[in-house]
C-alpha positions in Angstrom: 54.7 254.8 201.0 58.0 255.9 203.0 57.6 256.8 206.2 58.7 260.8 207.0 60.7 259.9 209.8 62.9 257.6 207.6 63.1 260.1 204.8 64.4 262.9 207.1 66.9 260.1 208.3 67.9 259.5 205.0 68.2 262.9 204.2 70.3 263.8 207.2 72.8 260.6 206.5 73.4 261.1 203.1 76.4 259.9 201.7 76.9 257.7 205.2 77.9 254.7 203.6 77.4 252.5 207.0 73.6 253.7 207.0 71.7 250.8 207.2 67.7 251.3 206.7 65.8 247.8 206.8 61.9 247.6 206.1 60.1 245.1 207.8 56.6 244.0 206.4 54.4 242.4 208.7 50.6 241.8 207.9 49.4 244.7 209.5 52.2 247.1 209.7 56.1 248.0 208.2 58.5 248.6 210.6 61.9 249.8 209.6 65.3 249.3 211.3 67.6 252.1 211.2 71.2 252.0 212.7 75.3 252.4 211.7 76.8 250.0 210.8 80.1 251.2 212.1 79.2 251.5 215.3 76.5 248.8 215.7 77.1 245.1 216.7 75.3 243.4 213.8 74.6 240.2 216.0 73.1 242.5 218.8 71.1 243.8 216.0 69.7 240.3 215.1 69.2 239.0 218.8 67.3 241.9 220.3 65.9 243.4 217.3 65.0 241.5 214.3 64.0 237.9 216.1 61.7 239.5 218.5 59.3 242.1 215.3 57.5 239.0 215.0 55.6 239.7 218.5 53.7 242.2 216.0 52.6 239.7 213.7 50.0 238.7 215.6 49.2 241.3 217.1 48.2 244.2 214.9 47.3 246.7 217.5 49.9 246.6 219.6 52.1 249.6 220.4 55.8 250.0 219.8 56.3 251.1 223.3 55.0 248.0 224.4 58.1 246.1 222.1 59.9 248.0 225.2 59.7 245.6 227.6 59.8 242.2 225.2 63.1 243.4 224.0 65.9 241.8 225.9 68.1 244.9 225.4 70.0 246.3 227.9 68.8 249.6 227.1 65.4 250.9 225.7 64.4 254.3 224.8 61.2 255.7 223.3 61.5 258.7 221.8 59.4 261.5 222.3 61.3 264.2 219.0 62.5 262.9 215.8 65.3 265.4 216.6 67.3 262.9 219.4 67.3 260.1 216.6 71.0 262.0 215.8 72.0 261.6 219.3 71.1 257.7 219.8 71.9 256.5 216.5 75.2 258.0 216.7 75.9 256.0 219.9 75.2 252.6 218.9 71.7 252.4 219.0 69.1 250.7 216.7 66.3 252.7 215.4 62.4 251.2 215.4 60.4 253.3 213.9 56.5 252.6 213.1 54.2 255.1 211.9 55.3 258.3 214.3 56.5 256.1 217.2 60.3 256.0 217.5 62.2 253.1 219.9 66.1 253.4 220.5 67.7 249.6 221.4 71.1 249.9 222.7 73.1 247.5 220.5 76.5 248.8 220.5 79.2 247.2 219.0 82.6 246.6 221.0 85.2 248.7 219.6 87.2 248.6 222.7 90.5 247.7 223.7 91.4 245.9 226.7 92.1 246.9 230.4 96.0 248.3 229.7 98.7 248.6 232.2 99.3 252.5 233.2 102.5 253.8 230.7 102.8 257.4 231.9 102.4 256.5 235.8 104.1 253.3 236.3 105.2 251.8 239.7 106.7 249.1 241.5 103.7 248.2 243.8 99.8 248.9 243.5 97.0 247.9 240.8 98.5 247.5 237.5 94.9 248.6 235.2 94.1 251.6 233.9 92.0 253.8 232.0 90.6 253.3 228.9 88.8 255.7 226.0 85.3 253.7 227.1 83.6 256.1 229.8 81.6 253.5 230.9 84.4 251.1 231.8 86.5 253.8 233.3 83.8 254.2 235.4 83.0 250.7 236.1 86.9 250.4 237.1 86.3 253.3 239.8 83.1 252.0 241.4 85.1 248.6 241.4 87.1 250.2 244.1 84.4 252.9 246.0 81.3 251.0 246.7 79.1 253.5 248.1 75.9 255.1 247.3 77.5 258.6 248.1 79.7 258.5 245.1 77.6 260.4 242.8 78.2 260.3 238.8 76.5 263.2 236.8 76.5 263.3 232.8 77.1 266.2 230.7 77.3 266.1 227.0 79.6 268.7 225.0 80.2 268.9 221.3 77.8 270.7 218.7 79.4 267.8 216.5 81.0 264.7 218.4 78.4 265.0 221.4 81.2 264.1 223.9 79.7 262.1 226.9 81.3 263.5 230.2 81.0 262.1 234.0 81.3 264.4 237.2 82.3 262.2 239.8 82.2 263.5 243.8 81.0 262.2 247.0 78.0 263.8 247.6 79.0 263.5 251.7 82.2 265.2 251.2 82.2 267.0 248.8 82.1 271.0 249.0 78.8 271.9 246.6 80.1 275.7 245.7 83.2 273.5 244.0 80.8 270.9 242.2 78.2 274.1 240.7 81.5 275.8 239.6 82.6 272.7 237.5 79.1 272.5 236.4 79.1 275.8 235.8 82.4 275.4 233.6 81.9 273.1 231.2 77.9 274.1 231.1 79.4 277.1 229.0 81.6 275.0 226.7 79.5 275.6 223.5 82.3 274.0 220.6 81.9 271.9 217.8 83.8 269.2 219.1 85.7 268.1 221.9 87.9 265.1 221.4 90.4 265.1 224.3 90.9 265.7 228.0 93.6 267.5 227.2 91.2 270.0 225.5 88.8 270.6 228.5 91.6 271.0 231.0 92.6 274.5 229.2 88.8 275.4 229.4 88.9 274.7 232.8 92.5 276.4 233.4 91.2 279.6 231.5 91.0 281.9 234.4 95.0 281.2 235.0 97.6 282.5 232.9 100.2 279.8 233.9 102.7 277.7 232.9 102.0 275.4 235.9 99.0 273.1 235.6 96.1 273.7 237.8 94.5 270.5 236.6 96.0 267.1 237.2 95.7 264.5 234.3 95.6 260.3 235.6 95.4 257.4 233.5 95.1 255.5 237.2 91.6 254.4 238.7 93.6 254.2 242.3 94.6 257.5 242.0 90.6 258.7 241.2 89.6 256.6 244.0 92.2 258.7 246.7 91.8 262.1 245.1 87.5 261.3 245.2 87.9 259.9 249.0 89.9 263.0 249.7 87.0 265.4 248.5 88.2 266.6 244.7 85.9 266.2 241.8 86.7 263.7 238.7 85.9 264.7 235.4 85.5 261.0 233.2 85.9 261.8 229.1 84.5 259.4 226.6 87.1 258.4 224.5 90.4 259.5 226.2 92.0 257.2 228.9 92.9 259.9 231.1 90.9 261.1 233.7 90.8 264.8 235.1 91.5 266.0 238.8 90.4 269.1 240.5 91.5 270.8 242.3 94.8 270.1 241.7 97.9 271.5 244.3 101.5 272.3 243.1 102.6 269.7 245.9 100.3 267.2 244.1 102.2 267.3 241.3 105.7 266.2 243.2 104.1 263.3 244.4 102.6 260.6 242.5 99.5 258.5 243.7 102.1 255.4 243.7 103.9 257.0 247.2 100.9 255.5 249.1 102.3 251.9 248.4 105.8 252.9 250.1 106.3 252.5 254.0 106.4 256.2 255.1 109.7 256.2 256.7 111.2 255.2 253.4 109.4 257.1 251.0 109.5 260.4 253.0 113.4 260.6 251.8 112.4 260.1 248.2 109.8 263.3 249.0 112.5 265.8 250.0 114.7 264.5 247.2 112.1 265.1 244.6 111.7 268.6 245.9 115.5 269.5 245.5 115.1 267.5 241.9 112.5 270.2 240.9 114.7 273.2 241.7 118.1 272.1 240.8 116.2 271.3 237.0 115.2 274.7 237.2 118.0 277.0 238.5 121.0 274.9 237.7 122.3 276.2 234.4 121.3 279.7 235.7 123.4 279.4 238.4 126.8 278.3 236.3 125.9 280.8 234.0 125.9 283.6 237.0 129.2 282.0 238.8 131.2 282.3 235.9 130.4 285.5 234.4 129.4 287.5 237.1 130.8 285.8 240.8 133.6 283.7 239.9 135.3 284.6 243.0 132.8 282.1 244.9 134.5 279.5 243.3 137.5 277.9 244.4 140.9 278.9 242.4 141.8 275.5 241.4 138.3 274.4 240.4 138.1 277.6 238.9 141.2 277.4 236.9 140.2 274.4 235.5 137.2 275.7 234.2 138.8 278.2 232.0 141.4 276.1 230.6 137.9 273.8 229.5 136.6 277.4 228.0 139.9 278.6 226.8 138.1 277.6 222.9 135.1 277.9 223.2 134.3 280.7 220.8 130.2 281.6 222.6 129.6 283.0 225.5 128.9 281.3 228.5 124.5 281.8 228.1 124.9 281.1 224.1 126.4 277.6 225.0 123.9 276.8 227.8 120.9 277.1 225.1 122.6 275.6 222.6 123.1 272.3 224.2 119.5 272.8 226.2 118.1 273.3 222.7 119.5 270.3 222.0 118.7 268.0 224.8 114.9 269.4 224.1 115.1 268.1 220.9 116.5 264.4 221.9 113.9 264.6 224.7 111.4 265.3 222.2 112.3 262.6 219.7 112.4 260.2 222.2 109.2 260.7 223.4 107.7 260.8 219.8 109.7 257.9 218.7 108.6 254.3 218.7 110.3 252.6 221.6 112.1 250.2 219.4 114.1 253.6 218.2 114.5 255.7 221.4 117.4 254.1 223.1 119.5 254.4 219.9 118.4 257.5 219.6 119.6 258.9 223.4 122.7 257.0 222.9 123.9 258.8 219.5 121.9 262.2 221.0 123.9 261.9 224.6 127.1 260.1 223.9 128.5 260.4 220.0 127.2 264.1 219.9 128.3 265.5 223.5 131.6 263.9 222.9 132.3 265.1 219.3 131.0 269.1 220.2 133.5 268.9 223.2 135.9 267.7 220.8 135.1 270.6 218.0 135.4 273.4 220.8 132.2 274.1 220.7 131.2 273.4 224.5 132.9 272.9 227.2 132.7 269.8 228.8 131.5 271.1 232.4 128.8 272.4 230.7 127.9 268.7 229.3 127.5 268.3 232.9 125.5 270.4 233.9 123.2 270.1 231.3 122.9 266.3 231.7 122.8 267.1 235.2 119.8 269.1 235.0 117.7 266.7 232.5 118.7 264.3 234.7 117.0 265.9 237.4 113.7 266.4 235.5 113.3 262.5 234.7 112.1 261.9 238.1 108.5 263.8 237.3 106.1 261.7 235.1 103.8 264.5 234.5 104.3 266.4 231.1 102.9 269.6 232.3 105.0 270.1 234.7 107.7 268.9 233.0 107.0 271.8 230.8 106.5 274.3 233.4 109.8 273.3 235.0 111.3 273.7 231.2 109.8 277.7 231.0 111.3 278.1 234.3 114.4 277.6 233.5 114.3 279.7 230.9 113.4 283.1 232.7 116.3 281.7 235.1 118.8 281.8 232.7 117.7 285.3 231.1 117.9 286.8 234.8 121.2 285.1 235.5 122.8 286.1 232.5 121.5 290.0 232.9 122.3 290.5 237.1 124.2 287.1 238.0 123.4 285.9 241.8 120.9 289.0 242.1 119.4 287.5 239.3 118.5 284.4 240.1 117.0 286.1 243.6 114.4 288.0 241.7 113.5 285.3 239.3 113.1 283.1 242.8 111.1 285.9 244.1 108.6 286.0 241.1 108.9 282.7 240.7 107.3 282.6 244.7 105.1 285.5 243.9 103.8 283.9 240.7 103.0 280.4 242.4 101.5 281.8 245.8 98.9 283.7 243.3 97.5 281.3 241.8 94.4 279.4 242.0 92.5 276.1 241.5 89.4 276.3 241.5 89.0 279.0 243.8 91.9 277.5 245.9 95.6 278.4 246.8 97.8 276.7 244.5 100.7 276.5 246.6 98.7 275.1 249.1 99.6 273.1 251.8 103.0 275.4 252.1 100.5 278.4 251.7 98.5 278.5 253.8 100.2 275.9 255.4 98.1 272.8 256.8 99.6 270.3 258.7 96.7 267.5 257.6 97.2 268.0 253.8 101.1 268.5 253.8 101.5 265.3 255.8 99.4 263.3 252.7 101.7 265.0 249.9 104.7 266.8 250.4 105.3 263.9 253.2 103.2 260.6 254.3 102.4 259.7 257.2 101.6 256.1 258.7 98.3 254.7 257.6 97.2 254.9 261.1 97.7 258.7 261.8 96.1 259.8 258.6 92.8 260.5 260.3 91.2 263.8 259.1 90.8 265.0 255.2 92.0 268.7 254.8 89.4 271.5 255.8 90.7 273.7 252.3 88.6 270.5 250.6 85.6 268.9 253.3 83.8 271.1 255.1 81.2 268.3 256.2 83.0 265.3 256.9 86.6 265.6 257.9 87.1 262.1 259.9 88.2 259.4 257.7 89.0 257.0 259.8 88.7 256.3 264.0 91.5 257.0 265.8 93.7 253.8 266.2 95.1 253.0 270.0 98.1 252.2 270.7 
């Protein structure tokens, strides 16, 4: 007679065509073996399951609890509910079932790809490994760098459907609690069918904003976890995405990858301020052609503006339908180039940039200072590695041009205006956004928007740490 439990398995598995459901008939007893296939080592299976069911041979009243601590497995389960059989089996795990008792075996099979290099946040200098879609060896390659029994790890799971593991990481003596119960509190109320991304649970954590700027930061780098953990934010670890989540995350943080830290400060500190005037010359410099030509061309000078209407003199558009044409453009070569495999994208930007700029200058239908600005302004933008803010830049510019091309100069003050009024607003996780500028803090703007040498950065920033603000003793000179 079958056994209920591996009925309702069968029944719930229907049509699973990796099911595998193996009886076992021992003198006394049948013991069946129930796990995937797909997602199951099959030698795993064999070394800690099925050569160690012949310690019930001969003994026929022994327990399947007890097989618990024979089994060499590196994980054991018993199971109280038929109901978590879903949950384990799912995950790798072999099923012993004997009469009502029910044993999980972790005997996962390794579907993982190696330690890569980082792709989206490359640099010169530092570690060269980053994450992976394995939660348990992103987090192996963070404790690999923070070994410290304060560094806390709490597991959620989410998904009605793909029952998504997820790791809150924080140092428990730095750490602010009100900021770890509202990330709790967060994704506690995340009730989906599935969640497959971390991409997806940023914009369940970024619901209270109604932005274009990210209030979340994305990292594929286990340095960068390591810094933003040691500085007091919480890290959110996703089972299969290699990209780990940041909170909370600071407009300034966004201008300033992790990969700064590897620089000498006097050096880097130059590349800082440049980046800054990178971000608004991306966003306002179209805007502001658009406004000197049609609205204050007498701020330009009469030869350099003579030249530019003998480049307009056939153009047939005006001066705001030829800026989007050619941004609309460049967004669609970005675009392909990013989607493209890399065997295609150089030939792609070199047709995109070169043979079509030069043959719509040639057919009149830009002008070829605008060419320049244009390439000007995605040049600009290619010095930020993050995509969101990429994007926000990109929506920016946008409500830039619309202003400049309704009020000129005037124009472009109010969009700056809203622009400041929209940023200052905002919040992450309860925080200022354009924090450390405002409220400015010497501690935190001398970590981001500038660096300081190793040896003066001796306090974390009181907007993060209440409770532990030294990180390191003041060095003599």
């Amino acid at each position: 007679m079958k056994n209920k439990i591996v009925e309702r398995i069968q029944k719930e598995f229907q049509n699973s065509v990796d099911l595998v459901i193996k009886p076992i008939r021992l003198p006394f007893t049948t013991i069946y073996i129930v796990y995937l296939e797909s997602v199951t080592g099959s030698n795993k299976v064999n070394d800690y399951v099925l050569k160690n069911i012949t310690l019930f041979a001969s003994q026929p009243k022994r327990k399947l609890k007890d097989l618990a601590s024979a089994i060499p497995a590196p994980n054991t389960v018993v199971l109280e509910n038929a109901d978590e059989i879903e949950y384990y089996i799912t995950n790798g795990f072999t099923i012993v079932i004997q009469r009502n008792e029910i044993l999980a075996l972790e005997t996962k099979a390794d579907i993982n790809r190696g330690i890569p290099e980082p792709l989206t946040e490359q640099g010169v200098f530092g570690p060269k490994d980053a994450f992976t879609e394995n939660i348990q060896i992103n987090l192996g390659l963070v404790k690999r760098r923070i070994k410290s029994k304060t560094l806390k790890s709490e597991s959620l799971v989410i998904g009605r459907k793909t029952c998504t593991a997820i790791n809150i990481l924080y140092f428990e003596d730095i750490t602010q609690e009100d900021a770890i119960a509202e990330v709790k509190k967060t994704i506690s109320e995340i009730d989906v069918d599935g969640l497959l991304d971390s991409g997806t649970l940023m914009e369940y954590l970024e619901r209270e904003n109604t932005t274009h700027f990210p209030t979340v930061m994305r990292t594929e780098r286990p340095d960068h976890v390591a810094h933003a953990l040691m500085e007091g934010k919480i890290v959110l670890l996703m089972d299969t995405t290699p990209f780990a989540l940041i909170l909370p995350a600071f407009f300034a943080d966004f201008m300033n990858p992790i990969t700064d830290n590897y620089d000498k400060s006097n050096n880097i500190n130059l590349l800082k301020v440049i980046r800054f005037f990178c971000f608004f010359i991306s966003m306002m410099a179209p805007a502001i052609y658009i406004a000197l030509i049609n609205y204050n061309p007498e701020t330009i000078p009469t030869s350099l503006l003579i030249n530019f209407a003998m480049q307009r003199d056939n153009v047939p558009f005006p001066t705001i339908i030829e800026a989007l044409l050619m941004l609309f453009i460049y967004e669609i070569l970005r675009e392909s180039d990013i989607r493209f495999p890399n065997s295609y994208g150089s030939a792609i930007s070199i047709v995109g940039a070169l043979i079509l700029g030069e043959a719509a200058v040639n057919a009149g239908f830009v002008s070829p200072i605008m060419i320049i600005v244009v390439a000007f302004t995605f040049i600009t933008s290619l010095i930020f590695t993050e995509q969101e803010i990429v994007d926000a830049i990109r929506y920016s510019r946008l409500i830039f041009i619309l202003f400049a091309a309704l009020f000129g100069l005037y124009g472009i003050v109010i969009a700056f205006l809203y622009f400041l009024i929209h940023i200052v607003e905002l919040k992450t996780l309860g925080k200022p956004y354009f924090y450390p500028f405002a409220p400015f803090d010497k501690v935190y703007f001398m970590k981001g928007p500038l660096k300081a040498e190793a040896w003066k950065d001796i306090k974390r920033s009181s907007m993060l740490t209440k409770k532990n603000k030294i990180r390191q003793k003041r060095v003599k000179k």
